[in-house]
N, C-alpha and C positions, 0 to 999 in steps of 0.2 A: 510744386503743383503735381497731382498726380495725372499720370499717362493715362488717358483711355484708349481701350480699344472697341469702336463699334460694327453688330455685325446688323446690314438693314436688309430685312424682306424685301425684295423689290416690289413683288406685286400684292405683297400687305400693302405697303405703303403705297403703292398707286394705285389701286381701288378705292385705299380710305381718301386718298387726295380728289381724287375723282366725284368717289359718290359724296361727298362733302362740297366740292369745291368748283366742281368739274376741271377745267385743264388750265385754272387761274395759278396753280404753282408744280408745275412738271415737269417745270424748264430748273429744277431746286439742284441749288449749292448744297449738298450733303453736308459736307465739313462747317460750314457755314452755319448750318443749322447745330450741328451736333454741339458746335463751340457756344451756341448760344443758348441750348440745354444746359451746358456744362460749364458756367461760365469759372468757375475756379479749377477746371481742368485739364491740360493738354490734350489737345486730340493728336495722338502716334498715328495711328490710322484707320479707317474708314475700309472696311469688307463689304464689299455690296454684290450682291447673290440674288441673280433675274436670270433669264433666260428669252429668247428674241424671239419674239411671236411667230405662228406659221399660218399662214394661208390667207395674210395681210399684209400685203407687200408696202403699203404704205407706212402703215403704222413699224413696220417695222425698220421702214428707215428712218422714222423717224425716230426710234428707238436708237440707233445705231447711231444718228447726229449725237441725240443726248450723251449715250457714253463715252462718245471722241471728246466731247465738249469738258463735261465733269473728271475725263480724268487728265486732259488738256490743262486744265486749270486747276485741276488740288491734286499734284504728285501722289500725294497720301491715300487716294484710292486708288483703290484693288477691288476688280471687277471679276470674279468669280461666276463663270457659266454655265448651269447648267442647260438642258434641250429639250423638247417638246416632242412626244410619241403621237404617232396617230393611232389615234380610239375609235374604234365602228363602234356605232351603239344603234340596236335596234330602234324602233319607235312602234307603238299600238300602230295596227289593223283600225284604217279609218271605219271597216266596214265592220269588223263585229270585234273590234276592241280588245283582241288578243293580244298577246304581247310573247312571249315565248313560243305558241305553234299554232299557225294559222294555216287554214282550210280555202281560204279566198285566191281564187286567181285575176291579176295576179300577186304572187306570193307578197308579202310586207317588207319595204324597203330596210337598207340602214341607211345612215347618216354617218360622215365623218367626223368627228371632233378629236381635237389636243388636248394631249395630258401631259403636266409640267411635271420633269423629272429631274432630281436630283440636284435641287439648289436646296432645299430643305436640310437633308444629308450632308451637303457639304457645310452650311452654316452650323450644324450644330457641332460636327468635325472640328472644324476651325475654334467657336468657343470654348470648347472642351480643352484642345492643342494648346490653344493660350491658357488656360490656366494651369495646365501641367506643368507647361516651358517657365510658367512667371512671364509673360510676354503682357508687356503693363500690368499699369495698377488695379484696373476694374476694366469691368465689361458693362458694354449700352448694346444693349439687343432692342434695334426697330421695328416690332411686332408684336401684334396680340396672338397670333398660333398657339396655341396652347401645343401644337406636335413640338414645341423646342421646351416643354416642362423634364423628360431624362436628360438632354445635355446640362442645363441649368442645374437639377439635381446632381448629374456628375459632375460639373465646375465647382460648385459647393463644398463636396466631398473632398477634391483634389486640392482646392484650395478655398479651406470657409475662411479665411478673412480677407478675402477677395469680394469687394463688393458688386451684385451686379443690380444694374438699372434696367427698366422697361421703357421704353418710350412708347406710347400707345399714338398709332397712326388716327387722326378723325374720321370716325363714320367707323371702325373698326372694331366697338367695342371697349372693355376695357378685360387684362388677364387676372381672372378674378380667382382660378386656379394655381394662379400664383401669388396670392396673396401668403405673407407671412412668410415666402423663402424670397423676395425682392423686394424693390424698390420700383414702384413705378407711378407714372405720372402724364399726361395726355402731352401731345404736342401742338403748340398752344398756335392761333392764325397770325400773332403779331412775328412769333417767330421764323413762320415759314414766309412771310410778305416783306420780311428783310431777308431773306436767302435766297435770292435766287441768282443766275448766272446773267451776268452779263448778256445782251441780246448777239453780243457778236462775242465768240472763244478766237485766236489764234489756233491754230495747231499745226505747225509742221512748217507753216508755211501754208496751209490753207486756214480759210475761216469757218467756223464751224457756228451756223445762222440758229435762233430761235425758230421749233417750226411756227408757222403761222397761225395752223391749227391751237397751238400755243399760246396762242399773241392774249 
């Protein structure tokens, strides 16, 4: 059977789960899922590439349960981090609709927002890495981004009879810019409605709870 190795979007794949599903599969068994994509393949291992929310303390512990939980329970992921910059972004002059130099006092606010850094970078790093090294037999990339179409072009190059997959997250699209250098195919709701975690993980010695928000 051949090895796969998958790398997943984290917040491709949970926005598609989301704006498809809302928070009915979030609590998801990666590997579980991956093995049921792939049913004549081993899954070697499971890359997963998110980064922990800022300026939502909630959400991001409960971000933080999920990844004690998932990787609690499948050895086989690798949880790759990247971090969130903080972005000032102006907004229009409610009063005369400026947006770059306003005249009004007083002057035009900014707003804070996050920008997600460097999980992008490091996925496409990592599929690249693997096909150079030969580290498994094919690659499953969990995302429609088209930003990972030059690594995919570089894995190709390094190694074309290395087959790589698409798993297209729901609600997500599908990668239509990569049609004819892949293989891809949606991830389908019976398979993600048999994937998911357990409501209680062990870890450590602690238990790692489905959040509620979850339920």
């Amino acid at each position: 059977m051949p090895d796969a190795i998958a790398y997943v979007d984290g917040f491709n794949l949970y926005h598609g789960l989301k704006s498809k599903y809302g928070r009915a599969y979030l609590w998801l068994d990666i590997v579980e899922l991956v093995q049921r994509m792939r049913r004549d393949d081993t899954v070697r291992a499971v890359k997963y590439f998110t980064a922990i929310v800022k300026g939502e303390p909630d959400a991001a512990r409960r971000q933080e349960t999920y990844l004690a939980a998932l990787t609690a329970h499948r050895p086989q992921v690798q949880v790759i981090r990247g971090h969130f910059k903080v972005k000032n972004m102006r907004i229009s002059c409610r009063a005369c609709g400026a947006q770059w130099q306003c005249q009004c006092q007083p002057p035009q606010q900014r707003y804070r927002t996050y920008e997600e850094k460097l999980t992008d970078v490091a996925l496409a790093t990592e599929m690249v890495r693997d096909a150079a090294l030969g580290n498994g037999d094919l690659s499953l990339l969990v995302s429609t981004d088209t930003d990972f179409l030059p690594a995919i072009q570089a894995s190709l190059e390094l190694a074309p009879t290395r087959p790589i997959m698409v798993a297209c997250p729901p609600g997500r699209g599908s990668p239509s810019r990569f049609d004819g250098m892949v293989t891809s195919f949606p991830i389908r709701e019976e398979h993600l409605r048999a994937s998911l975690l357990p409501g209680s993980v062990p870890d450590h010695g602690l238990v790692r709870q489905r959040p509620d928000k979850w339920a």
